[in-house]
C-alpha positions as CSV (number, residue, x, y, z in Angstrom):
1,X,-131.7,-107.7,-197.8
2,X,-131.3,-105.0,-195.0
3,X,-128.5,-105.9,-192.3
4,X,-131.7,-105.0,-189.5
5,X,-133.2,-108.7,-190.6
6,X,-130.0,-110.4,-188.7
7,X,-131.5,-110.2,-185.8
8,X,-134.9,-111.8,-186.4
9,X,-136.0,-115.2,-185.4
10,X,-136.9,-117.9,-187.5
11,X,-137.8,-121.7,-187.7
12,X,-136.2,-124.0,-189.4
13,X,-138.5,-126.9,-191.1
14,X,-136.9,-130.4,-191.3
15,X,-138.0,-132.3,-194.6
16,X,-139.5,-135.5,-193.9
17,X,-139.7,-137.9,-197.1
18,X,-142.8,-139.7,-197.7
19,X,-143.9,-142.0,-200.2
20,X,-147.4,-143.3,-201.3
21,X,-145.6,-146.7,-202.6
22,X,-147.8,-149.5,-200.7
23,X,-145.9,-152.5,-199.4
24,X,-145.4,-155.6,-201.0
25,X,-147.3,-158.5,-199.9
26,X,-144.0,-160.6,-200.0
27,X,-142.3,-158.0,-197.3
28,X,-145.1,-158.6,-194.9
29,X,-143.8,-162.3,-195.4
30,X,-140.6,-161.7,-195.0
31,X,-140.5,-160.6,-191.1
32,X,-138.2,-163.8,-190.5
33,X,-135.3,-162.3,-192.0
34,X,-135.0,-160.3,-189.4
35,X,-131.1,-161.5,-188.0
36,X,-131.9,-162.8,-184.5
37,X,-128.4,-162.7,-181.7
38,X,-128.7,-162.8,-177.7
39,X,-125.4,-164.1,-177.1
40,X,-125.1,-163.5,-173.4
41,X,-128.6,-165.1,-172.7
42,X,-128.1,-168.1,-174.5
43,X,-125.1,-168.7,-172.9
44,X,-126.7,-168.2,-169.4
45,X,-129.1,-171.0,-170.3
46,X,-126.4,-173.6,-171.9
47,X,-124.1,-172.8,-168.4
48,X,-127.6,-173.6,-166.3
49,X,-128.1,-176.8,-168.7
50,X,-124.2,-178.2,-168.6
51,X,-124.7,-177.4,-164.5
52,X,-127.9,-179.2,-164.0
53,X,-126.3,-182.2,-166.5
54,X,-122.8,-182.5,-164.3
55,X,-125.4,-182.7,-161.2
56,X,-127.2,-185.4,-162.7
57,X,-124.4,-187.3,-163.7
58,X,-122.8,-186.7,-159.9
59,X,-125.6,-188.2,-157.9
60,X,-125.7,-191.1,-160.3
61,X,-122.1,-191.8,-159.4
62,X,-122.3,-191.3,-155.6
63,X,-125.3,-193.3,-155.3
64,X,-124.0,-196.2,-157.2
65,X,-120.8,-195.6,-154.8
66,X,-123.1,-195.5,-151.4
67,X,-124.9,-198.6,-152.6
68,X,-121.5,-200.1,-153.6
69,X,-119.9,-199.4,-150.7
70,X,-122.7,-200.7,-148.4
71,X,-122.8,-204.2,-149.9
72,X,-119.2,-204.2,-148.7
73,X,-118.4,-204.4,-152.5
74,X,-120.4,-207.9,-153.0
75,X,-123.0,-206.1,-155.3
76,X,-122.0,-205.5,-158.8
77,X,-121.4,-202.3,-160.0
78,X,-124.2,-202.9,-162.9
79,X,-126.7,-203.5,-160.2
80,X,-126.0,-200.4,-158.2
81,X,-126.2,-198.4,-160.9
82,X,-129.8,-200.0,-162.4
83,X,-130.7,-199.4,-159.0
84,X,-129.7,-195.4,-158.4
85,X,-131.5,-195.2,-162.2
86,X,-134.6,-196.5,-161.3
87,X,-135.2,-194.4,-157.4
88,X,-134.6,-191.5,-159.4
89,X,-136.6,-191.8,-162.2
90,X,-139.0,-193.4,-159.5
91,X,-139.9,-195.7,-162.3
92,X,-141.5,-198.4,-159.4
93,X,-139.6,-201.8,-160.3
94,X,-138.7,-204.3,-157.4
95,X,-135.5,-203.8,-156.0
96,X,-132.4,-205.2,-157.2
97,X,-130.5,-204.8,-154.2
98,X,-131.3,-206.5,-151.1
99,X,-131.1,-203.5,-148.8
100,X,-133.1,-204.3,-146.0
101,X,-129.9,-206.8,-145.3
102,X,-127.6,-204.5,-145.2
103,X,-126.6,-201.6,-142.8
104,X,-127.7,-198.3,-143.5
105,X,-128.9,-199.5,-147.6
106,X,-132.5,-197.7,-146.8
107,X,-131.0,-194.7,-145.9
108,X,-128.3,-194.5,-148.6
109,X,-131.7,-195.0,-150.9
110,X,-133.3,-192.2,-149.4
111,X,-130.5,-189.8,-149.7
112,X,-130.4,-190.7,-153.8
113,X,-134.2,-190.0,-153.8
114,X,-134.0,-186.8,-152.7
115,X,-130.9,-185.4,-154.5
116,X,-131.9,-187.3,-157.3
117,X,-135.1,-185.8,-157.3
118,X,-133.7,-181.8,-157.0
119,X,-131.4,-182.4,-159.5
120,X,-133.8,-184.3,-162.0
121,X,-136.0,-181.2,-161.4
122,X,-133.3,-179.0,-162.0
123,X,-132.2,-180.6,-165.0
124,X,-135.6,-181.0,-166.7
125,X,-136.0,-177.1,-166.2
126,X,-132.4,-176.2,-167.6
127,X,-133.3,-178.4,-170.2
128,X,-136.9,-176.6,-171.1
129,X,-135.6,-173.2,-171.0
130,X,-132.9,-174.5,-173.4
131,X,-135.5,-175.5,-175.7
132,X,-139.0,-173.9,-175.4
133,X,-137.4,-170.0,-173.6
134,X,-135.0,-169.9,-176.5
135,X,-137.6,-170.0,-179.4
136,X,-139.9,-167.7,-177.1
137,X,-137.1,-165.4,-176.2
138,X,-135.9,-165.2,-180.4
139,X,-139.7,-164.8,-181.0
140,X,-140.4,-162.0,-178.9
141,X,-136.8,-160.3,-179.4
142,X,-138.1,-160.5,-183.5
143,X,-141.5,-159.1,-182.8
144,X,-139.9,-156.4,-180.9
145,X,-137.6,-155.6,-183.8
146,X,-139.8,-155.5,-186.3
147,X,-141.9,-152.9,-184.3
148,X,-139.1,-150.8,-184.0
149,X,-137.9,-151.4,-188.0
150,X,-141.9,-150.4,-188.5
151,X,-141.4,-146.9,-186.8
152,X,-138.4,-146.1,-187.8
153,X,-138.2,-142.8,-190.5
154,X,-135.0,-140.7,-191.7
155,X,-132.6,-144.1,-190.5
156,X,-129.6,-145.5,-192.6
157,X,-129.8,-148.5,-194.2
158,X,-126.2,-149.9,-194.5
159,X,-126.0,-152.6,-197.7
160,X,-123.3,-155.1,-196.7
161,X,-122.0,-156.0,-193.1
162,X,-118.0,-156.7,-194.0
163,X,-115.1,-155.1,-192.7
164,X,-116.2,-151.6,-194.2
165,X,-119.8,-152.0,-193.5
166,X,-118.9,-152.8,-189.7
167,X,-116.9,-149.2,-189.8
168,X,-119.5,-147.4,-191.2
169,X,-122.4,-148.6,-189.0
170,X,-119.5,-147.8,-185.6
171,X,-119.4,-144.0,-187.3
172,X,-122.7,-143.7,-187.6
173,X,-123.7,-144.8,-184.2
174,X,-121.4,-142.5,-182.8
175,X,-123.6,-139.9,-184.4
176,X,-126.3,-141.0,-182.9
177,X,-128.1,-142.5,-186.1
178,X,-130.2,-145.5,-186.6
179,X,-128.8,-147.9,-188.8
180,X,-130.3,-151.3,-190.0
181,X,-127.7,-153.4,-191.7
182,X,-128.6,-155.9,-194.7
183,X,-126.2,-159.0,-194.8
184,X,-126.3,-162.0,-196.9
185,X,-123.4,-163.7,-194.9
186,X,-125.2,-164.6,-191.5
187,X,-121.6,-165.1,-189.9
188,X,-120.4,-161.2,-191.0
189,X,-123.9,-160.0,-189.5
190,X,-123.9,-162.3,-186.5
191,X,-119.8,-160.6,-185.6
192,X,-121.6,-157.0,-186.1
193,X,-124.5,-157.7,-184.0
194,X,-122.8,-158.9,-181.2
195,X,-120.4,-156.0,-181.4
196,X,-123.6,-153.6,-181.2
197,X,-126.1,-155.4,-179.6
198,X,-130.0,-154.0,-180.2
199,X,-128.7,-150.4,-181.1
200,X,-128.4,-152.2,-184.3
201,X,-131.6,-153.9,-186.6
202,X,-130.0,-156.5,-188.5
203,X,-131.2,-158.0,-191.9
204,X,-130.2,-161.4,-193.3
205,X,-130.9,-161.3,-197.1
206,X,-129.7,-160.1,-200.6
207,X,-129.5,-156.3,-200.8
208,X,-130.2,-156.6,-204.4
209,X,-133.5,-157.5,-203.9
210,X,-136.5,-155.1,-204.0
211,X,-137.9,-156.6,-201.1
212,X,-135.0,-156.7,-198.6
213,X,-134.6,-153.5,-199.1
214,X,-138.4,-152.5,-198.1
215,X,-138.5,-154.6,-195.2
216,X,-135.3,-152.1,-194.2
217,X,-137.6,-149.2,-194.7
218,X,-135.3,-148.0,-197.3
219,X,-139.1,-145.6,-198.6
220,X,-139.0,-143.5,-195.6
221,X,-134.9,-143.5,-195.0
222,X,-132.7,-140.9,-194.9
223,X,-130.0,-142.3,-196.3
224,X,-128.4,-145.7,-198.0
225,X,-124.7,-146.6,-197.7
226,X,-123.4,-149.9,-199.8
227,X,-120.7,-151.2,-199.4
228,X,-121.0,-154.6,-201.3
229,X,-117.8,-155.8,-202.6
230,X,-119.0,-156.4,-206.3
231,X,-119.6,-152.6,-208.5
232,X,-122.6,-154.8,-210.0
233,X,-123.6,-155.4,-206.8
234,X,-123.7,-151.8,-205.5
235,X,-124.7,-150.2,-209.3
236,X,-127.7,-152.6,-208.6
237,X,-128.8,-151.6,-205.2
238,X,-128.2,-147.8,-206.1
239,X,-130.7,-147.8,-209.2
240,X,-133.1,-150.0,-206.9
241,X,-132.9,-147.6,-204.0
242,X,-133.2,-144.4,-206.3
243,X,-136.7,-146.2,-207.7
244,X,-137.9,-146.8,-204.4
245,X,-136.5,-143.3,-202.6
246,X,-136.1,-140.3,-204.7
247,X,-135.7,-138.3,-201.9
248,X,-132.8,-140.9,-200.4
249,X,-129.2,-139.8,-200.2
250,X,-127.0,-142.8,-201.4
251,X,-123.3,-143.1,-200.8
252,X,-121.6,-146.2,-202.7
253,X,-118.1,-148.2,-202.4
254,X,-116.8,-148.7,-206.1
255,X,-113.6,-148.9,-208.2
256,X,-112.8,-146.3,-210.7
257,X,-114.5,-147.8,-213.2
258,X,-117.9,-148.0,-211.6
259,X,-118.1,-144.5,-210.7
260,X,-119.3,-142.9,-213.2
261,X,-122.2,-145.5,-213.8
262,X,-123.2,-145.3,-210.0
263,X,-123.6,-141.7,-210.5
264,X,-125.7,-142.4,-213.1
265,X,-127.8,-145.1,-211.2
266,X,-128.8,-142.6,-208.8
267,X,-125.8,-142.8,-206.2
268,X,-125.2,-139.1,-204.5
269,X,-121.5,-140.0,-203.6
270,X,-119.4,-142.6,-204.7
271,X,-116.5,-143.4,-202.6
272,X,-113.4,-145.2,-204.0
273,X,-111.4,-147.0,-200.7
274,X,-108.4,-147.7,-202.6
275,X,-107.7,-143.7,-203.7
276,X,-108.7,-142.4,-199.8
277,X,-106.0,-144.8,-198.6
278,X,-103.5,-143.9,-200.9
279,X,-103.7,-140.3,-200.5
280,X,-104.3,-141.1,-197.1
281,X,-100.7,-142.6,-196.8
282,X,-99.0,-139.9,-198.3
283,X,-100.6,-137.1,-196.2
284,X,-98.9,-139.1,-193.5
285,X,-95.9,-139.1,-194.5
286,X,-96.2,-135.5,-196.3
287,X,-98.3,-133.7,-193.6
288,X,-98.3,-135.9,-190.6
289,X,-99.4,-133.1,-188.0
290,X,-102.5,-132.2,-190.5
291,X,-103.6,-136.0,-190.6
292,X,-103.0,-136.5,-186.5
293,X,-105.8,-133.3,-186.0
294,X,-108.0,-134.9,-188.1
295,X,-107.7,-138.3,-186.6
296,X,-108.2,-136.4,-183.4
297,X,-111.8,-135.6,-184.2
298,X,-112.4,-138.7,-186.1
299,X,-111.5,-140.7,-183.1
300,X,-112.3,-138.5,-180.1
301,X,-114.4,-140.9,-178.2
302,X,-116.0,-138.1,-176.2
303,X,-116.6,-135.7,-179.8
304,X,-115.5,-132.7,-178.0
305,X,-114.5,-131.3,-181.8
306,X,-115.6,-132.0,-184.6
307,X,-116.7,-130.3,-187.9
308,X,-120.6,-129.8,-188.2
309,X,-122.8,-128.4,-191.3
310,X,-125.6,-126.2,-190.5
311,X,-128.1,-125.4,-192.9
312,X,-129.1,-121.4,-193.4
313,X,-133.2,-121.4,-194.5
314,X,-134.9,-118.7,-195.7
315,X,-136.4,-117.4,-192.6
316,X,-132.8,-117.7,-190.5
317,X,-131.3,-114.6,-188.9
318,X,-128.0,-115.2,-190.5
319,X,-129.7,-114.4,-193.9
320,X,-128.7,-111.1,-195.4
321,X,-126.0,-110.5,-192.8
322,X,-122.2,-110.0,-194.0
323,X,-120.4,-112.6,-192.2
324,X,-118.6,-110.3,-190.0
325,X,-121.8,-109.3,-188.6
326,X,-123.5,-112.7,-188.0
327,X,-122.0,-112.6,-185.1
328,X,-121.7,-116.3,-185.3
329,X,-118.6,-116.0,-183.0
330,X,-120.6,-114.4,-180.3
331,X,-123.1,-116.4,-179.8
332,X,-121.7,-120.0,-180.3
333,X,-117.6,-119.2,-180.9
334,X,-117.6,-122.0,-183.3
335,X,-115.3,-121.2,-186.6
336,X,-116.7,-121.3,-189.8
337,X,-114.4,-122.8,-192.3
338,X,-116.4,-122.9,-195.4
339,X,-119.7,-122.2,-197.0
340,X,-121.3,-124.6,-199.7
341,X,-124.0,-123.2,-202.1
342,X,-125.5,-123.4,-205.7
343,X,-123.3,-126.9,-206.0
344,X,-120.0,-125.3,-205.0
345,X,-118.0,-124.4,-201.9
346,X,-116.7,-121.3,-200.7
347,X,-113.4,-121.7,-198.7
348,X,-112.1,-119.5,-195.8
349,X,-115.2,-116.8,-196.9
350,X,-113.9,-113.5,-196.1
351,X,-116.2,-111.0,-193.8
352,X,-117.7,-109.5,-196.3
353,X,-119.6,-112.6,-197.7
354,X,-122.9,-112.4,-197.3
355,X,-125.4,-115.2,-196.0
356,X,-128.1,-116.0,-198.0
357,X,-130.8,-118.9,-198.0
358,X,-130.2,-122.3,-198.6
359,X,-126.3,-122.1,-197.9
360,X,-124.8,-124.9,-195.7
361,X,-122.1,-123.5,-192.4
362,X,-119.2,-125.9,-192.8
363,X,-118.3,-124.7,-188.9
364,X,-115.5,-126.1,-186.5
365,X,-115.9,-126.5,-182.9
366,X,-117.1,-128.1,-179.8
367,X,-120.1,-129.9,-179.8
368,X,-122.2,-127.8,-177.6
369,X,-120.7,-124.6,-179.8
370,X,-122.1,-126.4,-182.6
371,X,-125.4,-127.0,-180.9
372,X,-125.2,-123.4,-180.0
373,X,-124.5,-122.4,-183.8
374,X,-127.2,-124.4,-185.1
375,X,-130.1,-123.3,-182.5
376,X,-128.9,-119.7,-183.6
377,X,-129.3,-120.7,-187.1
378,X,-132.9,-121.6,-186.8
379,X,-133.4,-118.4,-184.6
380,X,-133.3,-119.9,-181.3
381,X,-132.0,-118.0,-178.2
382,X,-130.8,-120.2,-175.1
């Protein structure tokens, strides 16, 4: 390829999977699955309901006090109570206390009528927005879920909620993905929701099920992560997911037994937890200045570094150009460190490799250097 094609401009076409796999009539069903949390709202209402009770209960106990202390303490207590019941629920029976004999007893009863009345008002309505707003409120928080889990395309579905699952779906939020999580335990799903709110579609069911796994769009994802604590488990939902998605990349948690089966089952990537963190723990103590720069990026809240892949397609710029004449540096000053192709990975490439199509930029850098990288990729001036 002639070096003069480096500086033409190109597009760069984003693969959308699509399937022709209609939906099972049982997923259509299945819309209640759908893991309903609105913590702070609830809790609004149950305050306004324990208020409006406590002011119920408080004009019941003055009133029987006024009526008490009127009577000059002659009227039972039993009597002055039946009687603040009964102007407040303005039920009508004959009065039980002879008030018109006593100083002030009419307008003692007219001061429990209207408190009781504001506060029997207030109560009734704390007590149907505790009942009838909290089913409409979970109703229309569901319908609106499920319209957004209908147009989702190229989202993660995450297959387990647990201690690892709740990492993964924090990472991948970061990133700015959508994520719908599938949890059988409605207690691990309930923590995780409230953590993330609505930037998270939650599923309560069994991963292992073709269905579940539908109703999380897992036909038109990008991506599956399980994490499932059984292989079985996640050997099951990676054969399920390949049959539904062939098109779907799937990383999956699994001993060293299970890998070589997941690979089989269709898993792209199969992650073993227990080896990461033991070469984890000896890079720390082996390399501890190597681990802390990689932490950095891994935990830099703002992601002003970070390591990026950007994909070279046949009608990119960069294609045919040595490497020391991308001029990759120029225009986005991010550092490449490696280059992947044809299944392997070329490390530290020198400046005389050459770019060619379908090769993936393993580049370090800012994130707007990377944005800048990538728009250059695709041919794209600023």
């Amino acid at each position: 390829m002639p070096a003069a094609r480096c500086g033409s401009r190109s597009l760069l076409m984003a693969h959308v999977p699509t399937s022709t796999r209609k939906a099972d009539p049982a997923v259509a069903r299945s819309a209640s699955r759908i893991h309903y949390t609105n913590a702070a709202n609830e809790g609004a209402v149950r305050r306004r309901l324990l208020v409006a009770g406590v002011s119920v209960l408080l004009v019941v106990a003055l009133g029987a006090l006024g009526f008490h202390a009127v009577g000059g303490g002659a009227w039972r207590w039993r009597d002055c109570l039946y009687m603040v019941l009964i102007t407040i629920t303005t039920v009508g029976y004959a009065e039980v206390l002879p008030l018109e004999t006593v100083a002030h007893g009419r307008e003692v009863a007219m001061c429990v009528m209207l408190g009781g009345m504001g506060v029997s008002f207030y109560f009734l309505s704390a007590l149907t927005a505790f009942i009838i707003e909290g089913d409409l409120r979970e109703a229309l928080w569901r319908r609106k879920m499920q319209k957004r889990l209908s147009a989702m395309k190229g989202h993660v579905v995450v297959c387990g909620g647990g201690r690892t699952g709740t990492e993964v779906v924090a990472e991948l939020l970061r990133e700015g993905r959508e994520v719908v999580v599938i949890e059988r335990d409605a207690g691990a799903l309930e923590h995780l929701m409230r953590t993330n709110g609505e930037a998270v579609v939650g599923i309560a069911g069994d991963a292992t099920e073709d269905g579940v796994l539908e109703e999380a769009g897992v036909l038109v994802a990008s991506g599956l992560i399980t994490t499932l604590e059984l292989d079985q488990d996640n050997l099951f939902v990676a054969l399920t997911a390949r049959g539904l998605n062939a098109t779907l990349r799937i990383v999956s948690r699994s001993t060293e037994r299970a890998t070589g089966r997941l690979l089989k089952a269709g898993a792209n990537v199969v992650i073993n937890p227990t080896r990461i963190g033991g070469r984890r723990m000896a890079h720390e103590l082996v390399r501890p200045n190597v681990v802390g720069f990689l932490d950095f990026m891994a935990r830099d809240l703002a992601q002003s570094l970070n390591i990026e892949q950007v994909h070279v397609s046949a009608a990119s710029p960069l294609v045919g150009c040595k490497l020391s004449e991308s001029r990759i540096r120029d225009e986005s000053n991010a550092l490449v460190l490696a280059v992947a192709h044809d299944g392997e990975q070329t490390y530290n490439p020198p400046p005389q490799f050459i770019l060619r199509a379908g090769m993936t930029l393993i580049a370090l850098g800012e994130r707007d250097q990377l944005e800048r990288l990538a728009r250059y990729a695709r041919g794209e001036r600023a």
